[in-house]
TORKOL-4160 file (C-alpha; in steps of 0.2 Angstrom, whole numbers, padded with zeros to 4 digits, m for minus):
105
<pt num="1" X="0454" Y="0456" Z="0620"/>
<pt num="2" X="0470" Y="0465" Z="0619"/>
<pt num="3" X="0479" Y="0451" Z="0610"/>
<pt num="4" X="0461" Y="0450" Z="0596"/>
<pt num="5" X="0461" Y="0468" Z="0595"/>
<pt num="6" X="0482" Y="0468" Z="0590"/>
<pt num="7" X="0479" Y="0452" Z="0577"/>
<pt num="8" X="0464" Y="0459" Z="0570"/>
<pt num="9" X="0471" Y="0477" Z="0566"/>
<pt num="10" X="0487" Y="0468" Z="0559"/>
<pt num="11" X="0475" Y="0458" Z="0548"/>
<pt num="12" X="0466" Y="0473" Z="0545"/>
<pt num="13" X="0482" Y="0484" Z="0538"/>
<pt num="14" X="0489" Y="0468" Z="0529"/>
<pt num="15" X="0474" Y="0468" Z="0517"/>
<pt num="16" X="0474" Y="0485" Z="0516"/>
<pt num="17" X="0491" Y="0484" Z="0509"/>
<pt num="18" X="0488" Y="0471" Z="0499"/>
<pt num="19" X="0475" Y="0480" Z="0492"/>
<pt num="20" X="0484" Y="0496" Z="0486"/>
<pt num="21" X="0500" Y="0486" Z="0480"/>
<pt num="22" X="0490" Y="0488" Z="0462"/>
<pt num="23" X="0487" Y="0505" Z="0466"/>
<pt num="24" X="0495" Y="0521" Z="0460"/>
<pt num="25" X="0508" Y="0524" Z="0475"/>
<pt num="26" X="0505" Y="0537" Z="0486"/>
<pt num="27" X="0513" Y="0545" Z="0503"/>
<pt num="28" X="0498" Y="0551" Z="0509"/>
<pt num="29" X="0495" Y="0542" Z="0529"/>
<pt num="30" X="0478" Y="0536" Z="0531"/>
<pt num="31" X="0464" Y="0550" Z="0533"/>
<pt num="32" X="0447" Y="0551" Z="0539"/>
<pt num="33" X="0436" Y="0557" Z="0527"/>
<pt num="34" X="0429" Y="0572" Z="0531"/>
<pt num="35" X="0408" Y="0563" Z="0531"/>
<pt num="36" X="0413" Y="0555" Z="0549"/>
<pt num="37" X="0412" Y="0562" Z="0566"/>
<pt num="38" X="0430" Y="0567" Z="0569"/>
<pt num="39" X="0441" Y="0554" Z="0579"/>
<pt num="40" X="0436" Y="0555" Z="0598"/>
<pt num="41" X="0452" Y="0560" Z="0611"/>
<pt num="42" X="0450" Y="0540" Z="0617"/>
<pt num="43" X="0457" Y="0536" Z="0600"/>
<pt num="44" X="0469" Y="0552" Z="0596"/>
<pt num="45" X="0477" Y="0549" Z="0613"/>
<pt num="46" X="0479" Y="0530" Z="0608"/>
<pt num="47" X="0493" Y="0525" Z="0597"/>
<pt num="48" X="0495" Y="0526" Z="0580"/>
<pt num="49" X="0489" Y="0506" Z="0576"/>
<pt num="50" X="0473" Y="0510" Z="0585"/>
<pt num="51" X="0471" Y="0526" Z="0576"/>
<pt num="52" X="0471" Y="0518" Z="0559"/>
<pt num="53" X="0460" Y="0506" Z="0565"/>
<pt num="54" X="0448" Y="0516" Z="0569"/>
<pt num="55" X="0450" Y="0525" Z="0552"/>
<pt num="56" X="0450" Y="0511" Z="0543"/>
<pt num="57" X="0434" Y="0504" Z="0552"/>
<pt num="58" X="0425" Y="0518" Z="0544"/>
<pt num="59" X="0432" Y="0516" Z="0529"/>
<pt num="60" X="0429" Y="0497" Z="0527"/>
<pt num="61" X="0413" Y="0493" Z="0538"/>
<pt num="62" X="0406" Y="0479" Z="0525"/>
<pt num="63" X="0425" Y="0470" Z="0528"/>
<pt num="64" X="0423" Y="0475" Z="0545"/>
<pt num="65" X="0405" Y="0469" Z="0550"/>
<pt num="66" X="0410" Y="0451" Z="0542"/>
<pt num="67" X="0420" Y="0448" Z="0559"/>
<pt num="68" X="0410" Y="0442" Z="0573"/>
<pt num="69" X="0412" Y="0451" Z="0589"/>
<pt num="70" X="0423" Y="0437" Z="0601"/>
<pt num="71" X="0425" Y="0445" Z="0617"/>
<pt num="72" X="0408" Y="0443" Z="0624"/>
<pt num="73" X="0400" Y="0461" Z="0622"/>
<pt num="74" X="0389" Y="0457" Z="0612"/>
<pt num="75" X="0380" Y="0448" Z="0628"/>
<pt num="76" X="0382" Y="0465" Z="0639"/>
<pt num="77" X="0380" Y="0477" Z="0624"/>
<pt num="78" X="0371" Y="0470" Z="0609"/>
<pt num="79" X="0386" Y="0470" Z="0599"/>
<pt num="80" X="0383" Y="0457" Z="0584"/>
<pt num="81" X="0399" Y="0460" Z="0573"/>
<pt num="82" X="0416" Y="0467" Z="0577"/>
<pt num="83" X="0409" Y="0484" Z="0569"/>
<pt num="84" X="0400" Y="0488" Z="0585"/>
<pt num="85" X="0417" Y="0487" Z="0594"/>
<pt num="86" X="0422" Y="0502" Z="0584"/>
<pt num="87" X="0408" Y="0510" Z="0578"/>
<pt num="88" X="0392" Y="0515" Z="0587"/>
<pt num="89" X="0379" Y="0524" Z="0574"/>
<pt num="90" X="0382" Y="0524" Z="0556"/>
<pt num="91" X="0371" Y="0535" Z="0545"/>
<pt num="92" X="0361" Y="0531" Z="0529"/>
<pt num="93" X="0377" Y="0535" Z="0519"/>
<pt num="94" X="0389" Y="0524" Z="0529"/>
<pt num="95" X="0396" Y="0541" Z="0539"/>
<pt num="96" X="0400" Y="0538" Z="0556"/>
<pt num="97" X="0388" Y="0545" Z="0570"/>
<pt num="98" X="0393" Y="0538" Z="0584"/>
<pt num="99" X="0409" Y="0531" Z="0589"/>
<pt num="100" X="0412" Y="0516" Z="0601"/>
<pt num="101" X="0428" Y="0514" Z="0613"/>
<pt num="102" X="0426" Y="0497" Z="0618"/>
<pt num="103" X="0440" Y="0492" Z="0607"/>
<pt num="104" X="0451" Y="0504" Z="0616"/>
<pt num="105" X="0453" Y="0492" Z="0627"/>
């Protein structure tokens, strides 16, 4: 789980860069918008990588949710994309609720 969780965020963070190499440039470190429950302690006590997963989870759910969930909790806890590893409730507006740790681990 360990070793998915550390390709996926790498895969994760090298679109995103992708992404904003046609963008104006900025300095600014990734940042949760302030519509989302605030990052739990699980994740601010984690490290950075995880932090910015997390962030960019909520920031990019429909990339997120195209990525089925491969470490078999979907079968213990109705997971049914990779979404649910990180993100527990989202409301009508795509704001996080609920966060999920299971990809804390």
């Amino acid at each position: 789980m360990r070793r998915f969780s550390a390709i996926f965020a790498t895969g994760i963070l090298a679109a995103s860069l992708l992404t904003g190499c046609g963008a104006e440039k900025s300095n600014d470190e990734l940042v949760l918008d302030s519509k989302h429950l605030p990052l739990p302690d699980y994740v601010l006590n984690a490290s950075p990588i995880v932090k910015e997963t997390y962030i960019m989870a909520a920031k990019y759910p429909e990339v997120i949710s195209s990525v089925p969930c491969y470490c078999g909790c979907y079968e213990q806890d109705g997971h049914v994309s990779n979404l649910d590893c990180f993100i527990g409730e989202m409301g009508s507006d795509k704001e996080v609720l609920e966060w999920d740790p299971m990809s804390i681990s």
